[in-house]
C-alpha positions, 0 to 999 in steps of 0.5 A: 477535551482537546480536539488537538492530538498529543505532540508526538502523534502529530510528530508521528504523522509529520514524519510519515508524511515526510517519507512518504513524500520523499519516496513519492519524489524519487519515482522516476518520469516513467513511474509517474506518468504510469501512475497518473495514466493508472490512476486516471483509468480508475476513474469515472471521468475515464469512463465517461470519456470513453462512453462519449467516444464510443458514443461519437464514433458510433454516430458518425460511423452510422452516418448521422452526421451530415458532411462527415464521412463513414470511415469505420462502418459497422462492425467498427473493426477499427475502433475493435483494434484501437480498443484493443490496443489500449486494453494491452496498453492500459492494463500495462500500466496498471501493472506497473503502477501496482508493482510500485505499490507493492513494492512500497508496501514491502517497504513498509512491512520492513520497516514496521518489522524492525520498529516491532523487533526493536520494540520487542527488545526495548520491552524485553529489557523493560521487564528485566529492569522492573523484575530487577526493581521489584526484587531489590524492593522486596515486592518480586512475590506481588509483582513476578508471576510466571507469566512477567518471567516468560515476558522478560525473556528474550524472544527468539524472532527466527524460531517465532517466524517459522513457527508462524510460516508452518502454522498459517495456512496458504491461501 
């Protein structure tokens, strides 16, 4: 067996890739810089900075540092409202980033929801074409049930939605 995959699934990738390249590129500079403040407070080496931060500005507030002064004592009031400050500012750019990738998600819903509704009719007429084959070959009774009929009808996407909408429960 090949370790290599069919040429169509490596096209298939190729071509996801592709896109996902491309909407990666058109992010404005206020996106990617949202991305990457994002993306590295999600980290453990963020977390780390801020331990040894934390850790030196409680050091040197306590006056265990010889010639440095104490310029926040405790209870560190000014390290509260610099926390503070970028908690606001960090959960910002959370948001933001997370709007993006919602928003790319959406994309991505709509896309594979008219790759499934192409795909839907592309069957559809499939059905009909073979239904067609089997009764001009003499074999509708082995091949056509109730079941290839109902399949080779066309579906109505609109009704299956709604239908969809009122039978999923809301979370």
């Amino acid at each position: 067996m090949s370790n290599h995959a069919p040429r169509t699934v490596t096209e298939n990738i190729r071509t996801v890739v592709q896109v996902e390249e491309e909407i990666r590129n058109r992010r404005s500079l206020k996106d990617r810089v949202a991305d990457a403040i994002g993306t590295f407070a999600g980290t453990v080496g963020f977390v780390l900075m801020h331990l040894a931060w934390f850790l030196a500005w409680v050091i040197i507030n306590a006056g265990l540092v010889p010639g440095l002064p104490r310029f926040d004592p405790y209870p560190y009031q000014l390290l509260c409202m610099i926390v503070s400050l970028e908690g606001v500012l960090l959960s910002t750019f959370v948001l933001i980033k997370q709007n993006r990738m919602t928003l790319s998600a959406d994309r991505r819903g709509h896309l594979d929801l008219q790759i499934n509704l192409l795909t839907e009719k592309e069957v559809t007429k499939v059905i009909q074409m073979l239904e067609k084959v089997a009764a001009h070959m003499g074999m509708e009774a082995d091949v056509v049930d109730a079941e290839v009929r109902e399949m080779g009808e066309v579906t109505a996407v609109g009704d299956l939605a709604r239908e969809v909408e009122n039978e999923v429960p809301e979370e």
